[in-house]
N, C-alpha and C positions, 0 to 999 in steps of 0.2 A: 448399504448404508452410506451413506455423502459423508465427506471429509469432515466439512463443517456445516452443521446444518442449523437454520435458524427458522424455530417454529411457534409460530402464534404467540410473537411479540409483542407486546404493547408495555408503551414507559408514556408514563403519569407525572406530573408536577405539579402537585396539589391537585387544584379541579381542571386543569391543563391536560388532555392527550396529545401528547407530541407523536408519538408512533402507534398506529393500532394495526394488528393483527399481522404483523411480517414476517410474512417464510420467503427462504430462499436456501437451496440446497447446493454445497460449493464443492467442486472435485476438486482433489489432490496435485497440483501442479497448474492449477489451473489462473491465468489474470483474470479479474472480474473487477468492474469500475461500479461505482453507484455515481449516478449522476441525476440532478435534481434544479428546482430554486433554489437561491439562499430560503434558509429556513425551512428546509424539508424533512431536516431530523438524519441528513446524512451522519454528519458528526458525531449525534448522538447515537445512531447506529456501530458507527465504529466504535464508541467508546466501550459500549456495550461487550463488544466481541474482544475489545482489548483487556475488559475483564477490569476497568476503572468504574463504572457503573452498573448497576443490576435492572434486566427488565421487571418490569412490574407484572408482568404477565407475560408466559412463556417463557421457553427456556431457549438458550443456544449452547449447542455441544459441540465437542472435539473432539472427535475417531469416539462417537462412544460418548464422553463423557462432559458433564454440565460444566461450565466452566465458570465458578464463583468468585475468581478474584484475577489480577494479574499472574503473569506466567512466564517462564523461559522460551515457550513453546511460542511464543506469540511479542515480535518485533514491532514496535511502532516507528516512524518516521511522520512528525509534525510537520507545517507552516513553520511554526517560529524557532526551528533546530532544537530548542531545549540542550543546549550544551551548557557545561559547567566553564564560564568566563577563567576561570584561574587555573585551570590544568591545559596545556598544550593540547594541538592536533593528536597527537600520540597517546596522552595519557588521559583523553575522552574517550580511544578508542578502547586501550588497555583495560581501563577500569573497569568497565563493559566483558569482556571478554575476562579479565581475570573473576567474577562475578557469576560466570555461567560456567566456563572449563575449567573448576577447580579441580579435577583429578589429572589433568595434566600439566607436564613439568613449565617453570618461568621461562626456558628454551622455546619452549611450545607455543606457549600462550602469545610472546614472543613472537614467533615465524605467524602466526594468525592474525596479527595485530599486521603485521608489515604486510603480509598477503594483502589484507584489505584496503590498507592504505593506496597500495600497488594499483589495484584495480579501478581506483574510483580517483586516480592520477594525484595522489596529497601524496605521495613519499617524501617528494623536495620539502616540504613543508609541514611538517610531523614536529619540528618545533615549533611553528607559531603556536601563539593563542587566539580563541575566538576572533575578538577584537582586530587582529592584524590580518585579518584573512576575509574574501570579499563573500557576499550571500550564496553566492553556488558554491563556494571552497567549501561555507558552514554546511551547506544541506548535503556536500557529498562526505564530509565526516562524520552526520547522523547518518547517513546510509551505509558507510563504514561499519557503524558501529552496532546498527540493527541487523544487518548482516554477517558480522563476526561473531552475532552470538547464537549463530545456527538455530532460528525461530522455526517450526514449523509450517509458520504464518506469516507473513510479513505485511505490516498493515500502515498507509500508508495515505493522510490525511492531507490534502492539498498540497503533497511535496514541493512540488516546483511551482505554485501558483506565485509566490512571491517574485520571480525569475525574469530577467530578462528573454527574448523569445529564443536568442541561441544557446542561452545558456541552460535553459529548458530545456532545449530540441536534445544539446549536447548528452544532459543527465536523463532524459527518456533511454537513450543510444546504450549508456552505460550500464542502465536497469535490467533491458533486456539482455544487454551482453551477459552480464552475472547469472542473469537470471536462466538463457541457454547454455552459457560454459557448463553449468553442473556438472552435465554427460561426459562431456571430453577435458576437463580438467582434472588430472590426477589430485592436485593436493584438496581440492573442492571436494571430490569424491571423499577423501580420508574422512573431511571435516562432517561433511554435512549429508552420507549415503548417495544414492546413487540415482534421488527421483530431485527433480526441479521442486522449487518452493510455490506454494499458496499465499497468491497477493492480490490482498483488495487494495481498490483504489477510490478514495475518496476525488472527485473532479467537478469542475466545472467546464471543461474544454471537452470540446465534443470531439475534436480532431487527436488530441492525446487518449481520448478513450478509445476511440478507434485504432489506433495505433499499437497502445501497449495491450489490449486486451481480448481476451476469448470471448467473453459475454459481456453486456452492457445492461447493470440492471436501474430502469427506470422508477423515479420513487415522487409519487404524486404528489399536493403540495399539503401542508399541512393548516391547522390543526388537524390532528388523525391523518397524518400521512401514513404511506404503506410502499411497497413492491406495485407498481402498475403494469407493469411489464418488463422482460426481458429479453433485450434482440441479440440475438447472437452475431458473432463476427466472424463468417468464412473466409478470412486472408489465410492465405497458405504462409508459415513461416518458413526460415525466419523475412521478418517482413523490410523492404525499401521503402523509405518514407515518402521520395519523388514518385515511385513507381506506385504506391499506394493513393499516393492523389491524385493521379492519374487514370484509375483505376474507375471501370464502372459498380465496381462493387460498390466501391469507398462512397463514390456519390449516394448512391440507393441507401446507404446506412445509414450516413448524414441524414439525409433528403428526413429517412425514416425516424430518426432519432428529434430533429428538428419539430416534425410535424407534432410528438408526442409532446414535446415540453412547452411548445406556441400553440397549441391548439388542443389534445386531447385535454392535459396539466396545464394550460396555462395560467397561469398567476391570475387572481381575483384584480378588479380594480378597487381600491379603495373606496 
């Protein structure tokens, strides 16, 4: 049985089908991007699985079981951060984390919170708030804090599209880093077991899906969009970003991905 598996979907908006019929079957440790047009019902996809919206038909489950509402089990990271303006760097990430590890001590909760901050380079700046801190500071203390709360899943809806392109590049770098420490970092291991996390990726960049991810699943356009295919990514990890552009795989993926969203999906003309 697949980690997260999403079977014969379809979400309705009145006499509207935005989504019809979407399976996609997702392993356990696995990166998977959905990438599409605007307007493909990625979003709505995500939303779906984040357990903010119900499909209208079909179910999507988690190890097992239907998944009806939001969940600890299941981390989002937005576009627009969704931070609370008036609590500090620190007490975005806290509140979060005191929320989910309430059987462990304010020590605890504590050393998790600063963990994370560590990681995603905010420690120096755990007192600012929102506002004093520039767009990549805000989306790496949602990522802080979607990951401090030891999600099963981590779901993560055009993170860095608002981004400058090295400040992108930078927090792709940092995703994966988190995302392979699992294994080899002891206090990771305490927190969160001993398998890598489950992240989808909501994108528009064909070159960041390439990059961070295992599979790339393509979603035709809509009305009644769907799953049209998924290409897989044979990079060997962990992956170099020079060495991957380089790369004739990389071209062929591209090359292949390109062809499906200009040509197989391309967009209607009006």
């Amino acid at each position: 049985m697949a980690f997260l598996n999403i079977s014969s979907v379809y979400k309705r908006f009145g006499g509207y089908t935005a989504l019809e019929n979407v399976n996609l079957n997702v392993r356990q440790g696995e990166v998977i991007a959905l990438i599409g047009h605007s307007g493909c019902g990625k979003s709505t996809l995500l939303s779906m699985i984040a357990g903010l919206s119900q499909p209208t038909q079909g179910e999507i489950l988690l190890e097992g079981r239907p998944l009806k509402g939001p969940g600890p089990e299941r981390g989002v990271v937005f576009q627009n951060y969704s931070l609370l303006p008036w609590l500090s760097v620190y007490q975005n990430v806290k509140v979060a984390v005191a929320s989910v590890h309430r059987e462990r001590t304010d020590g605890e909760k504590a050393r998790i919170t600063e963990k994370f901050l560590q990681i995603v380079g905010l420690w120096e700046h755990r007192h600012k708030k929102p506002g004093e801190i520039s767009g990549g500071m805000k989306q790496r203390t949602a990522l802080a804090r979607a990951l401090a709360t030891n999600p099963k899943v981590l779901l993560l809806d055009e993170p860095f599209g608002a981004l400058d392109a090295l400040t992108r590049a930078t927090l792709q770098d940092e995703l994966l880093k988190v995302w392979d420490s699992t294994l080899e970092d002891g206090f990771l291991r305490a927190i969160w077991g001993s398998e890598r996390k489950t992240i989808l990726l909501v994108t528009h960049d064909i070159e960041e899906a390439i990059y961070l991810c295992d599979r790339i699943a393509v979603m035709s356009n809509g009305p009644a969009a769907t799953i049209g295919k998924v290409v897989e990514v044979p990079l060997p990890r962990p992956r170099d970003r020079r060495e991957m552009l380089e790369s004739r795989a990389y071209v062929e993926i591209k090359e292949e991905l390109l062809h499906l969203l200009t040509v197989v999906y391309a967009r209607k003309a009006a």
